[in-house]
N, C-alpha and C positions, 0 to 999 in steps of 0.2 A: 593372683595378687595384682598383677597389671590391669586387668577389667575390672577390679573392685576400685582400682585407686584410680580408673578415668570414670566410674562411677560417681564415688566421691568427689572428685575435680566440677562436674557435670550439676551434680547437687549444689554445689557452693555457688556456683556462678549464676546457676538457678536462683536462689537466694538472693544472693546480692541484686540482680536484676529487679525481682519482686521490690526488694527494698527502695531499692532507688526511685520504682514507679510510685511507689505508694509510700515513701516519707511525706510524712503532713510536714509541709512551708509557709510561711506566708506567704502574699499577693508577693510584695518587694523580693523575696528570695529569689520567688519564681521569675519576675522578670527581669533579674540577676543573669539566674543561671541560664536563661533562654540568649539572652543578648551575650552570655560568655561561646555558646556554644555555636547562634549562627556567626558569631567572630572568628570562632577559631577556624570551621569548614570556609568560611569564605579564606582564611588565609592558606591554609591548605588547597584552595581551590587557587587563589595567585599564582602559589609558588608552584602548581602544576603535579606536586607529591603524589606517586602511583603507587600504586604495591599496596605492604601494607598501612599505610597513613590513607591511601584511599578507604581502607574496611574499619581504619578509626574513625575516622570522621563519619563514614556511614552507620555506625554504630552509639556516635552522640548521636548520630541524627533520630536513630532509630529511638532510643533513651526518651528524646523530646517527644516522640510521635507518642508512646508508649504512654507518657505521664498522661499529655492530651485524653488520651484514650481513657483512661481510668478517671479523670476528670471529669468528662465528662457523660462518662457511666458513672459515676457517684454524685454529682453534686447539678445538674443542671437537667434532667430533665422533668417537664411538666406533673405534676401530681397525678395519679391516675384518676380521679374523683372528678377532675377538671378533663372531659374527652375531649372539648372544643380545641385545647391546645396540647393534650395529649398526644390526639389522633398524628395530626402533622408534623408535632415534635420529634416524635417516634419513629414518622417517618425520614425527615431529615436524617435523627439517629441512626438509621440503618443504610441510610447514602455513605454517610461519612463512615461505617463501621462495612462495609463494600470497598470502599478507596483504601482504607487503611488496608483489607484483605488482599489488595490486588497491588498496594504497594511492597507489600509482605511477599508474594511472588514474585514479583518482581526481580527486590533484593536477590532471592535464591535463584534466580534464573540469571539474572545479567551484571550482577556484583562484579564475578571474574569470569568475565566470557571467554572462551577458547579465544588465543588469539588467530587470525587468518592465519588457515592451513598453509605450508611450504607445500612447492606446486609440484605436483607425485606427474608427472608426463607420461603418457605411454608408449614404451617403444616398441620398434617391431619383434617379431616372434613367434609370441603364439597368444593375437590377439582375440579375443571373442567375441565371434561374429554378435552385429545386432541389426534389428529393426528399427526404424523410427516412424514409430505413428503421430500422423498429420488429422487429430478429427476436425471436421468439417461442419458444419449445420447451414448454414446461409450466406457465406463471406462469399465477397467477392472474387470472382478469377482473377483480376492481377497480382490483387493481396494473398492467395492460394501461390500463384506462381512464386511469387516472391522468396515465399516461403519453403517453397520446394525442392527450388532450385539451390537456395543456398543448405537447404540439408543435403542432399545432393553433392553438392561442392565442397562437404567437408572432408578433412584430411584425414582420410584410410583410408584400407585397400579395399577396393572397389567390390571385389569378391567376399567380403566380410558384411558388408553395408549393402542394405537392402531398406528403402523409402516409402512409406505405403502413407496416401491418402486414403482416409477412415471417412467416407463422407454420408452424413445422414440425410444430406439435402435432397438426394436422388433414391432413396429405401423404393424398395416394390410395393409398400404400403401408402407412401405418396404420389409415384408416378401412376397408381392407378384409385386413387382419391375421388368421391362423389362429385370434388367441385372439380369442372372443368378448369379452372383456370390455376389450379394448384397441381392439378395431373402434368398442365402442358408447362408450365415453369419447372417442374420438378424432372419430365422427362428431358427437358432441352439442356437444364442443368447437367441429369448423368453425360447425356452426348458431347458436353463442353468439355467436361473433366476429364472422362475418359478420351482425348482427343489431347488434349495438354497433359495426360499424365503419362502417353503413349509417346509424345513430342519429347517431355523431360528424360526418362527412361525411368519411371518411377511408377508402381502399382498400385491401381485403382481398386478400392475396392470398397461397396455398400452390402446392404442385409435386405433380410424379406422385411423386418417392421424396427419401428424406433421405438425398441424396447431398454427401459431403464438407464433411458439418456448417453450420456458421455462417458460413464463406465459402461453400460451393455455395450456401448459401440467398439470400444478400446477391446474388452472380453471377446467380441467378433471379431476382431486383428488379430487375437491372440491367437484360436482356432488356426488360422488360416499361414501363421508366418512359425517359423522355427529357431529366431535366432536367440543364442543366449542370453543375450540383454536387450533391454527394449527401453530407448529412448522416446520422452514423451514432448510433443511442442506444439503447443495450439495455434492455428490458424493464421495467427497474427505475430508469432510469435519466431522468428528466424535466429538461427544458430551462426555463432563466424566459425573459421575453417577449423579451428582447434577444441570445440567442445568437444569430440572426445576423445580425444589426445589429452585432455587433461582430468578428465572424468573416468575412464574406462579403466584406470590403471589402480586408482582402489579397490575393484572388486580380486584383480589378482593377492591384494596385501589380507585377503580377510573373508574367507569362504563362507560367513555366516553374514555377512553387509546383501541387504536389500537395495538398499539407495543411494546416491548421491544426485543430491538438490545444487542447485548453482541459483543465483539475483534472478528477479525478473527485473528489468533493466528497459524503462521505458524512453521510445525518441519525441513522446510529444506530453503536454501535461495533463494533467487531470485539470478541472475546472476550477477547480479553488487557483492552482497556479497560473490556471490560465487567465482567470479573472482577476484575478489579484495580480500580475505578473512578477510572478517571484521563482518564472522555472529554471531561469540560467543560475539565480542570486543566492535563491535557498535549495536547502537538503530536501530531496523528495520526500510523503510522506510514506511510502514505498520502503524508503533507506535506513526506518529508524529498524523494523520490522527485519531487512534481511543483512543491515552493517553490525545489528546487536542484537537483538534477538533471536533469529536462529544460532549465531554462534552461540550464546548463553546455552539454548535447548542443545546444542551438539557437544556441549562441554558432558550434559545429562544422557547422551544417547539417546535422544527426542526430539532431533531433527525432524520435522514431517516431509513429508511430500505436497507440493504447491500446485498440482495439478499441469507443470509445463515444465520446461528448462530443466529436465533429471532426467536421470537415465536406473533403471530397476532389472534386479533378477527375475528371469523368469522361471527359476527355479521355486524361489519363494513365494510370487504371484498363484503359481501351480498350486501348494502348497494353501493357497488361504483361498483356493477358489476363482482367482483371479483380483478383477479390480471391484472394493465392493460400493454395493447400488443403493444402500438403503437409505443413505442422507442425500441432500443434495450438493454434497461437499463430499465428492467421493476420494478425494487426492485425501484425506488429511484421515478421513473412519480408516481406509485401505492402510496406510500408516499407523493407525493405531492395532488393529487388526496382527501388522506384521511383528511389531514392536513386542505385544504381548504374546506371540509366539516364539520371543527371545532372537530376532532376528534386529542387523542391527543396522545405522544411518549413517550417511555423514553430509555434512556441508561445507560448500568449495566458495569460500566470499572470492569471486571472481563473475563479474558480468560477463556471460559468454552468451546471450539472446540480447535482442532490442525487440519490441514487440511496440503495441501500442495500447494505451486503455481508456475508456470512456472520455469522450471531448465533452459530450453535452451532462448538466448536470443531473436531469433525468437518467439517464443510461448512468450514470455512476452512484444514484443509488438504488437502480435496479441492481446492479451488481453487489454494491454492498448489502443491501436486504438479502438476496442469497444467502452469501457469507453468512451471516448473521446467525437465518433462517437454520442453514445446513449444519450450525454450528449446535445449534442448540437441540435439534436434531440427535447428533451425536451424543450430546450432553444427556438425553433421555432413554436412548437406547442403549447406548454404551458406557456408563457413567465410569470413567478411566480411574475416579477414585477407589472405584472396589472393581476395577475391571483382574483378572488373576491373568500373570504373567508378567505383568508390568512390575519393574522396579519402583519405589516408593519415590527416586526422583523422578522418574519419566512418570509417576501419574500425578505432580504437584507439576510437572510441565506443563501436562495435556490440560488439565486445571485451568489453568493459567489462561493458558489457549482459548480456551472454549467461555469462561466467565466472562470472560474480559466484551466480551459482544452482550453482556446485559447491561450494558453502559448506559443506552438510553434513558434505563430508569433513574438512579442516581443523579444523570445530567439534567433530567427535567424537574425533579425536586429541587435539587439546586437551582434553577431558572428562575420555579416561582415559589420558593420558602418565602423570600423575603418580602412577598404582597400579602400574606396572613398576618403578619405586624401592622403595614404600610396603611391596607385597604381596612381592614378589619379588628387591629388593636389584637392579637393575639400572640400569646405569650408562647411560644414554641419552644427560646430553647433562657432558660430563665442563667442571665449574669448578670453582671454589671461591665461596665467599661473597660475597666482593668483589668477586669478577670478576659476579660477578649483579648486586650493587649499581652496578657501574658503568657494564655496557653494558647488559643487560638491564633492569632495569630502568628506566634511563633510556631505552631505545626505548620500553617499555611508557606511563610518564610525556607522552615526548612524541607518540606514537603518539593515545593521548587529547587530548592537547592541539591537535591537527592535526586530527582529528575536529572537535574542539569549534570552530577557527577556521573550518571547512570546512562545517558542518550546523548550528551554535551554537541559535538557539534552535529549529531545524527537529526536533532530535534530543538526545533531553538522555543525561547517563551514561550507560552500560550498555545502556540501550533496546534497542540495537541487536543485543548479546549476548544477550539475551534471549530475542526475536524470532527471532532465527536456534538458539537452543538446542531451541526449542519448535520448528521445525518442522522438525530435523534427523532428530532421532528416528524419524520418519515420511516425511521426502521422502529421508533417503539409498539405501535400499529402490528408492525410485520412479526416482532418478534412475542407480543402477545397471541398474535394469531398463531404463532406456532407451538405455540406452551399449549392454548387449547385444545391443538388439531394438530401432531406433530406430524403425521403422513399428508397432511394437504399439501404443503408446498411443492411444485413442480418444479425441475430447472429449465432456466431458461438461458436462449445464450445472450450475454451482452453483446451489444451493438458498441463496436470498436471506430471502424475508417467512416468516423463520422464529421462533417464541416459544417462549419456554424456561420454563411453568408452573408448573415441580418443580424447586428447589435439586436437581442429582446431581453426581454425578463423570461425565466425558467417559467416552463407551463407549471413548475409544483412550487411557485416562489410565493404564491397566498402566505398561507399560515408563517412565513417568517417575518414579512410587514406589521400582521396579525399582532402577533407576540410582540414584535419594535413599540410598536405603537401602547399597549399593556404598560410594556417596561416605561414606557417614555412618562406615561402619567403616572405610574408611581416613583418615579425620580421627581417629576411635581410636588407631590404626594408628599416626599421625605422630606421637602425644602418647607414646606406650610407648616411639617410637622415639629420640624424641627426650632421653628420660631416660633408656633403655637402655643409649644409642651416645652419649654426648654429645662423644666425639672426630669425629662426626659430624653434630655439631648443626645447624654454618652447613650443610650441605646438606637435611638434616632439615626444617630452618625455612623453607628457599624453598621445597621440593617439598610442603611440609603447607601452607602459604599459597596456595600455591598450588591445591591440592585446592582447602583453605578456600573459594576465591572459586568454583568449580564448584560448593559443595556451595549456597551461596548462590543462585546463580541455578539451580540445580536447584532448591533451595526455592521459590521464588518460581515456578518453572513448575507446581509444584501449586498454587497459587493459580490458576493461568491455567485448569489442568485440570477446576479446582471449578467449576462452571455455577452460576452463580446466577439464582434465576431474575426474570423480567421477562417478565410478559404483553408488552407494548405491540416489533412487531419496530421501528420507530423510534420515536425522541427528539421531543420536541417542539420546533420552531422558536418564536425570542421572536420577534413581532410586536410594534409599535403601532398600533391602524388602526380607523379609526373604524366602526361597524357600527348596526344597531338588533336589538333581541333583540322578537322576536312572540309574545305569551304572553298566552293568555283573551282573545283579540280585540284586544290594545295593543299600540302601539308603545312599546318602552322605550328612548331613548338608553344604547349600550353601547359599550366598548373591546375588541378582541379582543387579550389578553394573549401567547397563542402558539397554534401550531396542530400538527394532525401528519397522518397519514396518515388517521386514522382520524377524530380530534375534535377540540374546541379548548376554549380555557379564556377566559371572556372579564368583566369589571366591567361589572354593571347596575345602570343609573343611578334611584332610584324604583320599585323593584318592588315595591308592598305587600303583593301574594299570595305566599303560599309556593308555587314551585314544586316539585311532588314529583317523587321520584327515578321514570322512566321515564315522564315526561309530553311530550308533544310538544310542539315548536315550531317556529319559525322563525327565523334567519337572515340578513338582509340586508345588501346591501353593495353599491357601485358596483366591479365589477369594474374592474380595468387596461384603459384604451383605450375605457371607456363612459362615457355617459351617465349611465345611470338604474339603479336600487335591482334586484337582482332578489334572489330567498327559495333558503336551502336551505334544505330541512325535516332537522331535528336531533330527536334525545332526549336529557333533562335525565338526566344519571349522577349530579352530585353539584354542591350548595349549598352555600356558606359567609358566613354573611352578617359583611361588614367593618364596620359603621357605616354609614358615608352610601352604599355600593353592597353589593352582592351578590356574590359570584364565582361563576357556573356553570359547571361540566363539561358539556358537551354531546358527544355522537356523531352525527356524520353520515350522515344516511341516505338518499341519493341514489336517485331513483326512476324518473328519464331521462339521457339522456345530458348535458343541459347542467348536472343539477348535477354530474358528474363535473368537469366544465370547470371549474364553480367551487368547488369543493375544490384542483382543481389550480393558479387564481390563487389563493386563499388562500395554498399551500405555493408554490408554485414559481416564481411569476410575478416576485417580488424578489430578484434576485441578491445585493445586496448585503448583504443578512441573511445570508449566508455567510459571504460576504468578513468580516463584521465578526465573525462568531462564530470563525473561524480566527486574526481577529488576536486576539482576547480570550486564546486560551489558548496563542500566545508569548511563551513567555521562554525567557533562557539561565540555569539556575541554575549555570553554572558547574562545573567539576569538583569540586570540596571539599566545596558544597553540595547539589551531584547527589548525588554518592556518599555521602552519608548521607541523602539521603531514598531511595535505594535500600536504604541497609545496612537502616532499618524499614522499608521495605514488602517488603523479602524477609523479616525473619524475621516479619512479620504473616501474610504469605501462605505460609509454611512450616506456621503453627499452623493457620491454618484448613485449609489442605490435608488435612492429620495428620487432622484434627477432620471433616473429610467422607467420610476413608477409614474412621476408626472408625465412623460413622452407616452408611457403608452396608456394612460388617460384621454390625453389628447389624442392620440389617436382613433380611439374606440367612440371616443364624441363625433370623429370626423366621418367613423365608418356608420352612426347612427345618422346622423344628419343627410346624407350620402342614400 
């Protein structure tokens, strides 16, 4: 009786839903009931209402979306008899019938996100031993040190914890390579590593060949090491003293848990912030991804694994073969792999790594094409919606996951729908004025506003458009190619500790000028048409507004394009932390202000000598988990004397392995200077006051663009002339 009457309950609401989408209104009703509904969400959105007023208001919203939808599957698009504006109609149609689908996911994934886990610690007992694999491909040694040292210096027993570099730089397949010059790089590499891994007290170890990338390599660790868990952390990518301490202690609560995943947690920005400079001010794009999204997937038990910052059974790994190789996104197929073997996840929102990612914007979307690539990959081989073992929520998760990388196409009919009107008079998606104002626009209205309830201060206006504009341009290309040819793609590694010394334009910044320049003459285009045709104004006026806001965030993607330059590949961390500064035989009481990969900035207390710029010193500090004082020797870069102290610049210059270690407790050994630096730059500004600090930093970033294209004109005439 009880499942007949939530049968019927299920029926009725069914019902009513249908109805609501498809009671015929008139125009005035509709744009009634639209302006009643983004009123009530915005008020709800004021007064801050969680729970459930939050799942009301997302369910007017969804109402509105809903009518849109069936509007505009019934009543607007082109005649099939007419293909000229069929064809692109249709296509539009299926953008907009894409975004509705991945809003739709959305909803079920990050509606009510698990909130962040209470922090499960592990204490001592009867901890289980792990491994931590460090793969390697081409990074540099101090970046490798860095790394190593601070896994190394994490808090457990010393006896349990065993550190392997995994490096493929140095394989027997390279040190004895036809080109000479890749044999002797590759042999001098193994000889460095194994000399610094011997230094750290940490295990080196490569293979006979570089087979199946970054999973065969990890699968070659596996062979070789024994420990019950195996912590994973790329190259770039260092742990502070308590990752796992705070990670290792769920696998005791839950003997069938594969994983837990922790933030990747970056110290320096990607190039949109770094160009734009919005990395202190705004939420990463990183944030929206691991503050809300994985929690939503871990409410489902479809958490994945992010290829770093987690720690896995190697019980279960045994069990599915290892790490698997078939995509080139092997963190996230391996995940899916373990999931459908009924094996389960979890996610720790706590940044417990600082790592680094792509500075130049070449390298960042090398790296995003991967993703992309590997994703869709996945999507072909493993198709998670009929994959068997998965729960029906963990494969509308995985779903989710993996579509969401066909964005490029959607973003690029949207780019240029509106020049089939503008350039050509074609009739794509057949209203009038009103009827835009009423359904369409108000989806669009609450569509932002559903965003904003769903990502609020994870993801501010537009960001989002943005992000996916800039790397359409270039992953649609990629991700065609691999629809074709899903085994072609290779992995490749991104290039990280990279500095950008020279203000230029990106070597792949063409085709976005390209496109500006497009859009820029059909906003001409819509202004002539529109006094031309003014019996055709109200459609004039949507389809050049609409341009309008393409040509804006095309704007703004030559800002992103512009590389500015920045010696330093990361940011400095703020610290407070007491030190002593060693200068002419003295100890001087000092404050270390922040630090970075390279140096730090610290107040000297009492210095009466000028120290000069490239003079040596020392250092001091009671590392995390010691006793007593020990020295890095530094060079003085730069003085500023405040009054009662000093400010010195210093560079670190590390001359054995233990001061790498402590360089690496300086940076890495406090998580919570993360944590507190991610909360510092949340906020929600709201849709009203987003979108005007969007409308200026697009046309800011339109001028400078403009203004880097002219420079390097100018200069390529100089180097013809020349």
């Amino acid at each position: 009786m009880r499942h007949s009457g939530t049968v019927i309950l299920w029926a009725l609401v069914s019902a009513l839903v249908i109805l609501v989408i498809t009671l015929p209104i008139n125009l005035q009703t509709q744009l009634v009931a639209s302006i009643a509904v983004v009123t009530f969400m915005a008020v709800i959105k004021v007064l801050r209402a969680e729970g459930t007023w939050r799942l009301i208001a997302l369910a007017f919203g969804t109402a509105v979306v809903l009518r849109y939808v069936y509007w505009r599957t019934t009543s607007t698009l082109p005649p099939v008899n007419q293909l000229e504006n069929f064809i692109p109609g249709f296509l539009v149609y299926l953008a907009e019938m894409y975004s509705v689908m991945m809003l739709a996911l959305s909803l079920f994934v990050v509606a009510m996100p698990m909130p962040p886990r209470k922090s499960r610690t592990a204490v001592d007992g009867r901890l289980p031993s792990v491994d931590v694999f460090v793969p390697s491909y081409n990074e540099d040694t101090a970046l490798l040190a860095n790394t190593l040292a601070a896994a190394k210096a994490m808090d457990y027993p010393a006896d349990k914890l065993t550190v392997w570099l995994l490096d493929d730089g140095g394989t027997e397949q390279k040190r004895n390579a036809a080109s000479v010059v890749e044999a002797q790089t590759a042999g001098a590499r193994h000889r460095e590593l194994q000399a610094l891994c011997h230094d750290l007290g940490v295990n080196y170890l490569t293979r006979a060949r570089n087979e199946h990338a970054k999973a065969g390599n990890m699968n070659n660790g596996m062979q070789h090491s024994t420990g019950e868990l195996i912590a994973v952390f790329d190259a770039d990518h260092a742990p502070a003293r308590d990752f796992l301490r705070e990670t290792v202690g769920y696998f005791a609560d839950d003997p069938k848990l594969f994983l837990v995943q922790t933030p990747h947690f970056f110290l320096n920005p990607d190039p949109l912030e770094r160009n734009l400079r919005t990395f202190e001010t705004m939420p990463s794009e990183n944030e929206m991804f691991y503050g809300i999204i994985q929690r939503g997937l871990d409410k489902w038990n479809a958490a994945f694994f992010c290829g770093s910052a987690a720690v896995l059974r190697r019980a279960a790994l045994n069990e599915a073969g290892g790490f698997s190789g078939l995509s080139i996104t092997e963190d996230c197929e391996t995940a899916l792999a373990l999931h459908s073997r009924g094996w389960n996840s979890v996610y720790v929102d706590k940044p417990l790594i600082a790592g680094l990612q792509p500075a130049t914007f070449a390298s960042f979307i090398g790296q995003r094409s991967r993703w992309a690539q590997g994703m869709m990959q996945i999507l072909r081989f493993r198709f998670p919606l009929f994959k068997r073992g998965l729960s029906p929520s963990q494969r509308l998760c995985y779903m989710s996951s993996m579509l969401f990388w066909l964005f490029p196409f959607p973003r690029t009919i949207f780019l240029f729908a509106p020049l089939f009107y503008l350039f050509f008079d074609l009739e794509i998606f057949t209203a009038s004025g009103g009827e835009f104002l009423g359904y369409t626009l108000a989806y669009m209205l609450v569509n932002l506003m559903m965003q904003n309830y769903l990502y609020g201060s994870f993801r501010w206006p537009w960001i989002s458009e943005l992000y996916e504009y800039v790397q359409s341009v270039h992953l649609l290309p990629a991700v065609i190619s691999v629809m074709l040819n899903p085994t072609k793609p290779t992995f490749k590694v991104t290039a990280k500790d990279e500095s950008i010394r020279v203000s230029r334009l990106s070597e792949i910044s063409r085709p976005f000028f390209v496109i500006f320049a497009v859009l820029f003459v059909a906003f001409l285009m819509s202004i002539y048409r529109f006094y031309s045709e003014p019996y055709k104004a109200d459609v004039t006026f949507v389809v050049g507004g609409w341009n309008l806001l393409n040509l804006l965030i095309a704007g703004c993607a030559l800002g992103v394009v512009s590389e500015r330059s920045e010696r330093a590949a990361s940011r400095r961390v703020t610290i407070k932390r007491r030190c002593s500064f060693v200068f002419g035989g003295r100890d001087y009481p000092a404050t270390l202000e922040n630090v970075s990969a390279h140096g730090a900035r610290m107040q000297v207390f009492g210095l009466e000598t000028e120290a000069p710029v490239g003079a040596t010193a020392e250092l001091r500090f009671v590392p995390y988990g010691a006793e007593h004082e020990e020295a890095l020797p530094v060079d003085i870069r730069n003085h500023e004397n405040l009054g009662n102290v000093v400010a010195i610049g210093c560079r670190f210059m590390p001359e054995i392995a233990r001061h790498h270690a402590l360089v690496a407790d300086l940076i890495f050994a406090n998580s919570n200077q993360w944590s507190d630096f991610q909360v510092s730059r949340r906020s929600n500004p709201g849709l009203v006051r987003g979108t005007l600090w969007f409308l200026g930093i697009a046309l800011y970033q339109t001028s400078r663009g403009l203004l880097y294209l002219l420079r390097s004109m100018g200069g390529r005439k100089e180097e013809a002339a020349s």
